[in-house]
C-alpha positions in Angstrom: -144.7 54.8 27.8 -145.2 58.1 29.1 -141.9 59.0 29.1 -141.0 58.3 25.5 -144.2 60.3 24.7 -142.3 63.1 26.5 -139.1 62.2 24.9 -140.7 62.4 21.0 -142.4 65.6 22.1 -139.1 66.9 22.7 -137.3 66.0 19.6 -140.1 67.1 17.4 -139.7 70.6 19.2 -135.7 70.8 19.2 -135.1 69.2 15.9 -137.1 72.2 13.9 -134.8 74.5 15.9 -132.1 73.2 15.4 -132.3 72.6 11.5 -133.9 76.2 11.4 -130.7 77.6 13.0 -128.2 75.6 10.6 -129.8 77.0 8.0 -128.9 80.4 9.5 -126.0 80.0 10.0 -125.7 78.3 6.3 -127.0 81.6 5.0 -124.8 83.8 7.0 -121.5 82.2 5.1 -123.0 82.5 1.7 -123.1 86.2 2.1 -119.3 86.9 0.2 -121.0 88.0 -2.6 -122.3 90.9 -0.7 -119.3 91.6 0.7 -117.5 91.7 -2.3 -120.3 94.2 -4.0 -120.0 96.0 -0.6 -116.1 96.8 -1.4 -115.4 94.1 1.0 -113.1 91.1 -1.0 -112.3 88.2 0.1 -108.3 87.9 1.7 -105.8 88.1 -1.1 -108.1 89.4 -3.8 -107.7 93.1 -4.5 -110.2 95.5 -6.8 -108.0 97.2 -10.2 -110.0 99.7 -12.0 -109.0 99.4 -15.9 -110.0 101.9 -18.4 -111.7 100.5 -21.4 -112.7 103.7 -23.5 -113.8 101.4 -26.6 -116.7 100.1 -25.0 -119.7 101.5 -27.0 -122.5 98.4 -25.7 -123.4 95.7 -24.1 -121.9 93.7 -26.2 -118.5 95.0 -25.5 -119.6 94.8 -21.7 -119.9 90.9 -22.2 -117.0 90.7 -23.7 -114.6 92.3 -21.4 -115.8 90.8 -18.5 -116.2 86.6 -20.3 -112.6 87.4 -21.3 -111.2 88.5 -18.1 -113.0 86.5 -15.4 -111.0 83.6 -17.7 -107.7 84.8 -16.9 -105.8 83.3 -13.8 -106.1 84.7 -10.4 -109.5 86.9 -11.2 -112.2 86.3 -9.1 -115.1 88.7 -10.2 -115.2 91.4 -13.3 -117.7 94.4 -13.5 -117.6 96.5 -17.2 -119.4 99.8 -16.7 -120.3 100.8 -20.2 -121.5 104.8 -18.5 -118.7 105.4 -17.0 -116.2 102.9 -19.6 -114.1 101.3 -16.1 -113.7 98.4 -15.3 -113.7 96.4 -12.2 -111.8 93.6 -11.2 -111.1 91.8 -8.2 -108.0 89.2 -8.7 -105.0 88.2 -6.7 -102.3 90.9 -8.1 -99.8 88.2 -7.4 -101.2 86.1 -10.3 -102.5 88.4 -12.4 -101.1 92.0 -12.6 -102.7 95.1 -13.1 -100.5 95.2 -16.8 -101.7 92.1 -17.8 -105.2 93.5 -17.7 -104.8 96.3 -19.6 -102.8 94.2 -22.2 -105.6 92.2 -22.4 -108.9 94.9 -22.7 -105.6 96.1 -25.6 -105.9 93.1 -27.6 -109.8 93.1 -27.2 -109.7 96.6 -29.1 -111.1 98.2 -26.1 -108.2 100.5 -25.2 -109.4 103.5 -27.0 -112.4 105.3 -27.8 -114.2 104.0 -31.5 -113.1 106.2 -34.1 -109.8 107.3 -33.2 
């Protein structure tokens, strides 16, 4: 009796450790994200900086990035509206850099409003 006393003791000791550190380690694979905000991309997704002058709001921040995070291959977008760039991180060999720009084109967003 003793002895499975001992034996339960030890479980309800180890098994909070070791559920604890699963959950660490859980965490610690979840952190791409991060890395991707960090400049870090995942392998085979590179980051295209597009120009998109005819942003004026957030709106057109919205926009730009719903319509490009649909197209194949792009894993993440980021529209700027400050600094009118945008950032996307897609594999280049499903999506290229042209195709991009074509697209933020047909948006309207390729030049500046009022020109």
């Amino acid at each position: 009796m003793k002895k499975m006393n001992h034996t339960i003791r030890f479980l309800l000791l180890v098994v909070p450790v070791l559920l604890l550190f699963t959950a660490c380690q859980q965490n610690a694979g979840n952190s791409n994200a991060e890395e991707e905000a960090a400049g870090m991309a995942a392998p085979g997704i590179t980051m295209v900086q597009v120009s998109a002058p005819g942003m004026h709001c957030d709106g057109c921040t919205a926009t730009v990035e719903e319509t490009l995070a649909k197209m194949q291959g792009v894993d993440s977008v980021h529209a700027d509206l400050e600094s009118k760039e945008v950032t996307v991180y897609c594999d280049t060999t499903q999506t290229a850099r042209a195709a991009l720009v074509g697209m933020i084109d047909r948006l309207g967003f390729s030049e500046a409003p009022g020109k």
